[in-house]
C-alpha positions, 0 to 999 in steps of 0.5 A, spaced: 237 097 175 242 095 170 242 088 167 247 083 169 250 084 162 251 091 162 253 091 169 259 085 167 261 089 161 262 095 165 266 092 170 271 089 164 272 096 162 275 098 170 277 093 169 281 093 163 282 102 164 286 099 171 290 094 168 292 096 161 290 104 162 285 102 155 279 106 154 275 100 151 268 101 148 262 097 151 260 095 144 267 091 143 265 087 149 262 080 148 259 078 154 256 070 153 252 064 158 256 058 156 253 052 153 257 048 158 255 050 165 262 048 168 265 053 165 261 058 169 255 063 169 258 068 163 264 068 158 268 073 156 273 074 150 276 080 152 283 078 154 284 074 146 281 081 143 286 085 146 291 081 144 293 085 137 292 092 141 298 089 147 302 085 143 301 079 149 299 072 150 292 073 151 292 068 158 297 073 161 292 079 159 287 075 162 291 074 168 292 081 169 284 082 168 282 077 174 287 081 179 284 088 177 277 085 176 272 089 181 268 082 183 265 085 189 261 091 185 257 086 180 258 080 185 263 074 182 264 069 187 269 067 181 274 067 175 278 062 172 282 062 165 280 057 160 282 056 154 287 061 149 285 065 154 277 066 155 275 069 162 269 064 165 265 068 171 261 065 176 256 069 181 254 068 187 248 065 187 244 071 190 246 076 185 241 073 180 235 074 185 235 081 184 232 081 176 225 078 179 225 084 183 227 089 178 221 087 173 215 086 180 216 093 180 217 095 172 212 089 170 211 091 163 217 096 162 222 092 164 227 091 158 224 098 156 229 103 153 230 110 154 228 114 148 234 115 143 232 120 139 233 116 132 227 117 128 226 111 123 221 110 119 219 103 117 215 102 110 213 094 109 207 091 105 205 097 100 201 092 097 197 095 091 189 097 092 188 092 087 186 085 091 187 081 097 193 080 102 196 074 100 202 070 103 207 075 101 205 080 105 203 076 111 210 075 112 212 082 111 207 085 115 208 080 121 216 083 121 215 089 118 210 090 125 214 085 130 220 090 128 215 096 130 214 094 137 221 091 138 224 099 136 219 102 139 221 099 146 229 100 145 227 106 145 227 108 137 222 113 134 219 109 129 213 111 125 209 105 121 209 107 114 204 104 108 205 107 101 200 107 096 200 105 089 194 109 086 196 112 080 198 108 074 196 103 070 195 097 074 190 103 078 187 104 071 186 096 070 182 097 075 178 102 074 176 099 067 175 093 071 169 096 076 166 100 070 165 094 066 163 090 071 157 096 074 155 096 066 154 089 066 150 090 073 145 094 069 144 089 063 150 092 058 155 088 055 163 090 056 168 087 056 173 087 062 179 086 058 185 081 058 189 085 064 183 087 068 180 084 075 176 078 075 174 077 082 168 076 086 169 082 090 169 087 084 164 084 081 160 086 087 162 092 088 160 094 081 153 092 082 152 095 089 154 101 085 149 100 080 143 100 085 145 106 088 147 110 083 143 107 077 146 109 070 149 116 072 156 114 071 154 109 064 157 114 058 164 112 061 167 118 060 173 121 063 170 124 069 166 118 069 172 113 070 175 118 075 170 116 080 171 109 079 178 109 080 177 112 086 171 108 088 175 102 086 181 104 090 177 106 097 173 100 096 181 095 096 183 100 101 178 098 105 179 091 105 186 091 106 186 095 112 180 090 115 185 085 113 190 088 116 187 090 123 184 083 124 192 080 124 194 086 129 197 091 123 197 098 124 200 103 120 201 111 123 202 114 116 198 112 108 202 116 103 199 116 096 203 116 090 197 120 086 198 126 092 206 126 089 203 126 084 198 132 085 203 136 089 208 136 083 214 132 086 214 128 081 216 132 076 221 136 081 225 130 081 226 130 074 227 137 074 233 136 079 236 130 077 237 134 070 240 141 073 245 136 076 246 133 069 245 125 072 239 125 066 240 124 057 236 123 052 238 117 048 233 113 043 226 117 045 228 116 053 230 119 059 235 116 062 238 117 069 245 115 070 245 111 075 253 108 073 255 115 076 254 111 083 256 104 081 250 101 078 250 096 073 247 100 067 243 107 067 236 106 068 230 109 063 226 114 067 221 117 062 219 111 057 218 112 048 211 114 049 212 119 055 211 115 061 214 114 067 218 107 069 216 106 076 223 108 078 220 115 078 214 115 083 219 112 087 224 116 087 219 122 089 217 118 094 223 116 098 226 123 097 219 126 101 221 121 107 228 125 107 224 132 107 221 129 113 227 129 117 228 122 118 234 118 121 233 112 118 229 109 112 228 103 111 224 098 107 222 091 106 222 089 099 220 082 097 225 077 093 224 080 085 226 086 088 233 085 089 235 089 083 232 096 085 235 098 092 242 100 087 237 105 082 233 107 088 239 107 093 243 112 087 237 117 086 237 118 093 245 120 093 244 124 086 238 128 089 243 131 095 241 125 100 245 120 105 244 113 102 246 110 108 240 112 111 236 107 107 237 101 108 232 095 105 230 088 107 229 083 103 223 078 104 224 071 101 219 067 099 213 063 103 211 056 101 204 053 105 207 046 106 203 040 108 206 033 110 211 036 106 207 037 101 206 044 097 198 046 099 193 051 095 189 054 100 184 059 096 178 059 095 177 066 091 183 066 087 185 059 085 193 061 086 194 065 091 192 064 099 190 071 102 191 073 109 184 072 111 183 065 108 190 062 113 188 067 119 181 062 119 186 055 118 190 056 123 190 063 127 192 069 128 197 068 133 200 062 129 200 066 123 204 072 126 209 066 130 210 063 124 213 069 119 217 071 125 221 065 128 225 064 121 230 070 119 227 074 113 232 073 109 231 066 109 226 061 105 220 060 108 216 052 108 209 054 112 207 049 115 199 048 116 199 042 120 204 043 125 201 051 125 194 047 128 198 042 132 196 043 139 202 040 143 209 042 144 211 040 137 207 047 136 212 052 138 205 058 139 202 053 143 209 051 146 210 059 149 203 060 150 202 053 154 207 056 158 204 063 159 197 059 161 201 054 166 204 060 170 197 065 170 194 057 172 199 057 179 198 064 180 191 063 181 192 058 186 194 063 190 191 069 189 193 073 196 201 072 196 204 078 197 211 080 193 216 077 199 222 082 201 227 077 199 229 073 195 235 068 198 231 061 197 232 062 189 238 058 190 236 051 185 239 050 179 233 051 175 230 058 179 238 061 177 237 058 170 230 061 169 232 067 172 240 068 168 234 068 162 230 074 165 235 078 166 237 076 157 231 079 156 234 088 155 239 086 151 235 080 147 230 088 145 236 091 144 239 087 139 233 085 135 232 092 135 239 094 132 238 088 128 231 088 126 232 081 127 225 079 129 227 072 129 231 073 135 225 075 139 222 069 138 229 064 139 228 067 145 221 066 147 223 058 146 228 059 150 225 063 156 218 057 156 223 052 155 227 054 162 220 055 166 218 048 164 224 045 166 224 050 173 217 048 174 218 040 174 223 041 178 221 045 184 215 044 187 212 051 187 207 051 192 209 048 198 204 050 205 210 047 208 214 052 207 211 059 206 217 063 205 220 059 200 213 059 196 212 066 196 219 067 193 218 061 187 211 065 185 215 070 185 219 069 181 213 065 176 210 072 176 217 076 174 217 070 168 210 071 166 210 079 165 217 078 161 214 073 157 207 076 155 211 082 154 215 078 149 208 076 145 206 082 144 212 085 141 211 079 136 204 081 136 201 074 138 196 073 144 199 071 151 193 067 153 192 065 161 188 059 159 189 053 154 
């Protein structure tokens, strides 16, 4: 069954087909609940966007509208022009009814869209294999993954993507560190150096090393460091998808920069952007000339001494995401990475690829706050809270709602206190309170049968509630097409708050009238699967008891 949405936008194109012979696209039609109920159920400014194209005044368009309008079709009870020329649209009470019975019968595939075909590949966290998940990445992998799911139910091809930075000197810091720190274990002196790793973690790696292995791997010669280097990176690695599997983070694909690295795709892009003349020496560099696309300067890819800028391996690597036959790229960057997206965005077209398919969000900053206050939550680095330490301080759920309610493009303020809260200040425990309530009045009455009519769903609140449900395909869509993930959770407020205010006003288990009853629990249990759906795609627990 189509939404009332989709049903109405559809019914604006007869419509509009009908009155001015015009084919118009389903996308250019805003279809709105207003705030203010007296001006109807929906809204509609179809007649004032015609307006350029007809060279009429927009309330006489809409007059033309209202006597073609195919009302009966999509059940309207009414039209009135408003204003310069808005159309408002009251349905006839029953119409709305038709939703609860739609998601009984599709439960957890309502709102579910039909596959589309687009491949996309979303890339997000990529942290380095060097220590622990921390805020940042907190933030990137709730959106990151909330956007997986929300694209995965409008009907995208996504694959979740986590690239591993495991060639280059931070890599090599770290082998050191280990190596140093396994010397140690066997009573030798060695300095880790003013770049390595000092945390507890390596120092405990390198003594577990020291017990199994002894003083095998103590020269420190070339081989020798290779096995730390993959030690020490299997050994981070480890760490991080244990982090990330406790806060409800999967990834379909790990792609490791050594292995462009093995494979020669690194030096096969340099090759490439040579032949197509977009490279140059210049004082004992080579250069990309990212100018030739609009850059702000051209940018070195081989350094003085023979090393690659980083710029390279990641040129390699989006260019093996084209390979792959992907429809769209994207990647979340953090803040400090504003300036990378023209080079990488101008390496993709150098190399022959469309970089309009790449797209990059960017993750602004997160403050843990405190009664307004900026706190310190660590308790093994002393700068940075990692993932684990606030999944223990407030929960995951509270975690993963927190990251997400906010645009992402926007500065963060976590607060801690009211992540903890349980009231409705909280807006977890407010959408999740409403989940258990609904789950607490199924219960009670655990016999009920789905009723085959709906026609005592007249009042005020059950039409507020169930003109909310009816949102929820189009709220998937948007987010989706967005990857706004933020409206998800705008939306969930939106639904909790709806049922609460239905549930103070309508008594919903009534033993003087059964049919009635019977309706309004249906409807509580249409409300419930929509909401617990909607929790999952922002990957936080609909509980059924608080």
């Amino acid at each position: 069954m189509q939404s009332i949405d989709s049903q109405l936008k559809e019914a604006i194109q007869e419509a509009v087909k009908l009155a001015f012979d015009l084919d118009l696209d389903e996308g250019q039609i805003v279809v709105e609940i207003p705030k203010n109920k007296e001006h109807g159920d929906f809204s509609t400014n179809v007649a004032m966007q015609l307006t350029r194209t007809l060279r009429k005044n927009p309330r006489i368009i809409a007059q033309e509208l209202v006597e073609k309008f195919p009302k009966e079709k999509v059940g309207i009870e009414s039209i009135e022009i408003a204003g310069p020329g808005f159309l408002n649209l009251t349905l006839k009470k029953d119409s709305f009814a038709k939703v609860v019975k739609e998601i009984l019968e599709q439960k957890a595939d309502y709102g579910k869209h039909p596959q589309n075909h687009i491949k996309v590949d979303l890339e997000f966290v990529s942290a380095n294999p060097t220590g622990s998940l921390h805020l940042g990445h907190a933030r990137g992998a709730a959106w990151g993954d909330s956007c997986a799911r929300i694209m995965d139910k409008a009907g995208y091809d996504v694959t979740r993507e986590y690239y591993v930075n495991d060639a280059g000197n931070q890599i090599a810091n770290l082998a050191q560190s280990l190596y140093a720190r396994y010397s140690q274990a066997l009573g030798h002196e060695k300095e880790i150096g003013q770049d390595g790793y000092l945390g507890k973690d390596i120092e405990e790696k390198g003594k577990e090393l020291a017990e199994k292995y002894g003083d095998r791997f103590l020269a420190g010669t070339a081989e020798d460091l290779d096995f730390f280097r993959k030690e020490g990176i299997a050994f981070e690695l480890d760490k991080i998808k244990k982090d990330l599997n406790d806060y409800r983070v999967h990834f379909d694909v790990w792609s490791s920069e050594q292995k462009l690295r093995d494979d020669k795709e690194v030096e096969k892009v340099l090759e490439r952007l040579a032949q197509e003349g977009y490279t140059y020496e210049k004082d004992g560099a080579l250069w990309f000339r990212t100018t030739d696309f609009n850059d702000d300067k051209d940018r070195v890819l081989r350094k003085q001494d023979g090393s690659l800028t980083y710029l390279v391996p990641d040129i390699a690597y989006h260019n093996n995401k084209y390979a792959r036959g992907f429809d769209v790229l994207v990647d979340f960057f953090g803040a400090d990475h504003h300036g990378y997206i023209p080079r990488l965005k101008a390496s993709m077209a150098a190399l022959g690829n469309d970089p309009e398919k790449l797209h990059v969000d960017i993750i602004q900053m997160v403050r843990l706050v405190s009664d307004g206050e900026e706190v310190k939550m660590s308790k093994r680095l002393g700068n940075a809270t990692t993932i684990n330490e606030l999944c223990e301080s407030v929960g995951v759920d509270a975690a993963r709602y927190f990251f997400v309610q906010r645009a992402l493009d926007s500065h963060l303020d976590f607060d801690v206190e009211l992540a903890k809260k349980k009231s409705n200040e909280n807006p977890v425990y407010y959408a999740q309170y409403a989940h258990a309530r609904m789950c607490s009045i199924l219960k009670q009455v655990p016999e009920w049968k789905v009723p085959n009519s709906f026609d005592r769903l007249v009042h005020e609140k059950e039409i507020d509630l169930m003109k909310t449900l009816q949102e929820y395909p189009k709220v998937v869509r948007e987010s989706a097409k967005t990857r706004q993930v933020h409206k998800m959770c705008h939306y969930i407020q939106n639904l909790a708050s709806k049922f609460h205010s239905f549930y103070n006003a309508c008594k919903v288990i009534d033993q003087q009238d059964q049919e009635l009853s019977t309706q309004r629990l249906a409807l509580v249990k249409a409300t419930q699967i929509v909401l617990a759906d909607a929790l999952n795609l922002i990957g936080v627990d609909a509980v059924e008891s608080m």
